[in-house]
Structures are given as C-alpha cells and as structure tokens.
C-alpha positions as CSV (number, residue, x, y, z in Angstrom):
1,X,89.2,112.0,101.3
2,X,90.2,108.3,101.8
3,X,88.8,106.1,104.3
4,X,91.9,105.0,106.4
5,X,89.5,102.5,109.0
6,X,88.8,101.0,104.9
7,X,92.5,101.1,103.4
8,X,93.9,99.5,106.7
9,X,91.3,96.5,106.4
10,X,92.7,96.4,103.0
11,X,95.8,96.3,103.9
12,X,95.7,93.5,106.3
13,X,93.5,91.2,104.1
14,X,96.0,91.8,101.2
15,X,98.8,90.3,103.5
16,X,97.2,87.4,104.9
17,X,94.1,86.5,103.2
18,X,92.8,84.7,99.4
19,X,90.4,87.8,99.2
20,X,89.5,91.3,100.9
21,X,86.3,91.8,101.7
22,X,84.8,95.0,101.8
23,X,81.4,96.5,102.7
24,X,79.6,93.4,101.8
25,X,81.5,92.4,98.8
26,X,84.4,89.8,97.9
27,X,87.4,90.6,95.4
28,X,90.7,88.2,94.7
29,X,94.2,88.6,95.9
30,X,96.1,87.9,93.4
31,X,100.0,87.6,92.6
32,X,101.5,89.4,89.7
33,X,103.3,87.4,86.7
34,X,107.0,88.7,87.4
35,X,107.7,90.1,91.3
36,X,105.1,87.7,92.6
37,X,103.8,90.2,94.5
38,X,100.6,90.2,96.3
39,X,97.8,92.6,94.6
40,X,93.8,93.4,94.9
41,X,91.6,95.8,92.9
42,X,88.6,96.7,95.4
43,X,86.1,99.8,94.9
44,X,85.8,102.1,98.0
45,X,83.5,105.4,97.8
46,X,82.5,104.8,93.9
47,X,86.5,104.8,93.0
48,X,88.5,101.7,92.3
49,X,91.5,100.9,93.7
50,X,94.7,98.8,93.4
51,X,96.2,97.6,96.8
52,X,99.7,96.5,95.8
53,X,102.3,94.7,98.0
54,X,105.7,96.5,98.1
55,X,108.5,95.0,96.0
56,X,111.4,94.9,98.6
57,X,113.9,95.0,96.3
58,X,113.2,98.3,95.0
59,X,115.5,101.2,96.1
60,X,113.0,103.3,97.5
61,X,112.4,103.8,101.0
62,X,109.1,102.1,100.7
63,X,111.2,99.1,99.6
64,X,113.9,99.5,102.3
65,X,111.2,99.3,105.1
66,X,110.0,95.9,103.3
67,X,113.6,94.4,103.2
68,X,113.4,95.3,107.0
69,X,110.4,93.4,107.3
70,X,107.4,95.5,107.6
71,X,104.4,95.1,105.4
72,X,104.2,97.6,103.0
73,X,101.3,98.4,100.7
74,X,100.2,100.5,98.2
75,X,97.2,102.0,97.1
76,X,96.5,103.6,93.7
77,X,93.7,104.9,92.0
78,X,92.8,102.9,89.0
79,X,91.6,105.8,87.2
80,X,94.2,108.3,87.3
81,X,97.3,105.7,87.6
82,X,98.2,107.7,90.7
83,X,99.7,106.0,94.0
84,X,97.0,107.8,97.0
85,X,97.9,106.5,99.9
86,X,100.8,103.8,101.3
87,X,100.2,101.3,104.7
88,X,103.0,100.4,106.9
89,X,102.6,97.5,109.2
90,X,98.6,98.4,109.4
91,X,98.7,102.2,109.6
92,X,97.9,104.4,106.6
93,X,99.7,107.9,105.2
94,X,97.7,109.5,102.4
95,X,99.9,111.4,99.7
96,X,99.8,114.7,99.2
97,X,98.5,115.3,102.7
98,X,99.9,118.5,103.6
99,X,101.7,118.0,107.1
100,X,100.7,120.5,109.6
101,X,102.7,120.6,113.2
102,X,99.6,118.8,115.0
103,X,99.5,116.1,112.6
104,X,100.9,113.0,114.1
105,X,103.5,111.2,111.5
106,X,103.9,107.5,111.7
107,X,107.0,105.6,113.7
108,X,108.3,104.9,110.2
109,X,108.2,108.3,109.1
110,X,111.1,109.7,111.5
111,X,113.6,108.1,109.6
112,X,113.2,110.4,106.6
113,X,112.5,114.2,108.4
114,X,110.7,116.5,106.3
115,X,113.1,119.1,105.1
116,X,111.9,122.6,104.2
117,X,113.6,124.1,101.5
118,X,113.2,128.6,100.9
119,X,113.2,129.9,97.8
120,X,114.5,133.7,97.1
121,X,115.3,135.2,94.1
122,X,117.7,136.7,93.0
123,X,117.4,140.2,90.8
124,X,120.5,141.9,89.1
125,X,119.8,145.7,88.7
C-alpha cells in the first residue's frame, strides 16, 4: 500500500521545487533530454520511485487533463517499470485499486465513468 500523505508531497515538490524532500532526505528534480519534462527518483517504504511530470501532448486522458492545465504526475516503480499511482492537481489515485461504491473517486475522474462490461458465453449444443 502506497503512502498518498507521501506521493502528494511528492507531487507538489516535483512541480514547484529544485528538489523533493522526503523523510529527512534530499533528491534532484530533474528535466528529461527530449519532452523537458520535470522528473524525481525518491525511495518511499524501501521501494524506489520515479515521479514523472505528464507530457501534455500525449493523447491520453492523463495528457488531456495537462493541456487543460492541471498538474499531472506520475509515479512508477523503478523496479518493476510499472506506473502505481497518478496525482492530479495534489490528489492521488493508486492503480489497480479496485473501486468499491464507498470509495470516493476524484473531480477529474467523472469525466471518464467506469463502464462495466458482462461476459456470457455462449455454448452450441
């Protein structure tokens, strides 16, 4: 389980700071080579991690929501190569979080309902 308080300190240092600082210790923001983007490896909970800033011209809905002008980052794992968890304007949504009816989804996140798809099969006899 991710620490969201953590990942949303993350995501506001990446946006507006030189470095994040984390539980006592200091790492770069950087900018990539190509896209110019704004990006951080930090360690959390004995994991690193990769905070990216969204590239706003990618045709994703991640990228729409940048072009709109929220701040959009993304968090992967280092070690698997797998995106974990994505901030939008300071709030964090963990992947592969199953959503329950309680759950609470972001403002963002109504935009793009969840749609539940049944599956049957179908048996010739």
């Amino acid at each position: 389980m991710l620490d969201t308080a953590m990942l949303e300190s993350v995501a506001a240092q990446l946006m507006t700071a030189k470095q994040i600082e984390l539980q006592g210790k200091t790492w770069p923001v950087i900018r990539t080579s190509s896209q110019r983007l704004r990006t951080a490896r930090f360690a959390l909970n004995g994991r690193e991690y990769q905070a990216i800033e969204q590239n706003r011209h990618k045709p994703s809905r991640w990228g729409e929501l940048a072009r709109e002008g929220h701040q959009v980052v993304q968090f992967r794992d280092i070690q698997t190569g797998k995106y974990v968890a994505v901030a939008v304007d300071g709030k964090v949504q963990q992947y592969g979080k199953p959503l329950t009816p309680s759950s609470r989804r972001p403002h963002w996140a109504s935009k793009w309902p969840v749609h539940r798809v049944e599956l049957t099969s179908h048996r010739s006899h």
